[in-house]
N, C-alpha and C positions, 0 to 999 in steps of 0.2 A: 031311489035313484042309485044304481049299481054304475054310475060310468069310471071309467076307471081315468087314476091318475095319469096325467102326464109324469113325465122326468123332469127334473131342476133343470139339468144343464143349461136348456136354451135361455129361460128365463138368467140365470146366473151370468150365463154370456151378455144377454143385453145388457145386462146391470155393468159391469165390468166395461164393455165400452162406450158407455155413455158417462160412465166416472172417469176412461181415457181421454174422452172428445173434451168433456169437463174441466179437468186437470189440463189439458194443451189450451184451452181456450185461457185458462186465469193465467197460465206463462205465458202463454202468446198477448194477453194487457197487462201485463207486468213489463212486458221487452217494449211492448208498443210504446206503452207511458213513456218510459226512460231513454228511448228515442226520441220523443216530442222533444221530452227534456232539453237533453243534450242540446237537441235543433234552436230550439229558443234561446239558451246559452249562447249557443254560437251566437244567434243574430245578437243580442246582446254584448258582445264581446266585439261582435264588427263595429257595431253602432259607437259605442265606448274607443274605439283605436280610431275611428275618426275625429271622435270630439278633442280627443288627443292631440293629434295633428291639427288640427285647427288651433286649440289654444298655445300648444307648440309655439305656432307660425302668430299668433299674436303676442307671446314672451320677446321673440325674436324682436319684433317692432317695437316693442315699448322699450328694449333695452337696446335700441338703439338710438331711441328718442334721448334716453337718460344719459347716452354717451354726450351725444349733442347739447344737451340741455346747459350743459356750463358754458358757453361759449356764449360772448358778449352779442350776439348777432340774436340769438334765437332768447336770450333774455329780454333782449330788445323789446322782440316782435312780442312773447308770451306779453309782457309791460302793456305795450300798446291793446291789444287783442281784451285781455282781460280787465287789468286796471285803467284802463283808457287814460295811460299816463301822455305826456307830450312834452317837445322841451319847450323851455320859456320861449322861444321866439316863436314857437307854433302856434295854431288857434286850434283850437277842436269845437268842430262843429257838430250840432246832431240833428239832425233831421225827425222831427214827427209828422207822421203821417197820418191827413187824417180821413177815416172812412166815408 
């Protein structure tokens, strides 16, 4: 068989950009990843600044409970409520109920 060779070039040109395509394809999921990223971050970050503000807004209430809480009125109730205390002249009743 006498045929004669081709030239490199062309062959060398493929090769060359398909190691281009290659190379832009591994940058382009290296950026892609570290945008997900980022994006999950965020939603993490929002989700977290809410639960904030909620327990914010539930500090607020309990420390105003606590402001309250010394005052003979709301010792009172707590007294009644929990300890099911009563004064001497009262009666405490309790009701069972039955199924």
């Amino acid at each position: 068989m006498s045929r004669p060779w081709r030239n490199g070039r062309p062959a060398s040109l493929w090769v060359g950009v398909a190691l281009l395509v290659l190379i832009l394809c591994g940058v382009g999921i290296i950026f892609g990843l570290r945008a997900r990223a980022i994006s999950i971050a965020a939603q993490d970050v929002q989700r977290l600044r809410e639960e904030q503000g909620k327990l914010q807004a539930e500090i607020e209430k309990l420390r105003l409970e606590l402001a309250q809480a010394a005052t003979p009125k709301v010792v009172e109730q707590k007294a009644r409520e929990i300890l099911r205390w009563v004064y001497p002249d009262e009666e405490l009743v309790i009701l069972i109920r039955r199924r």
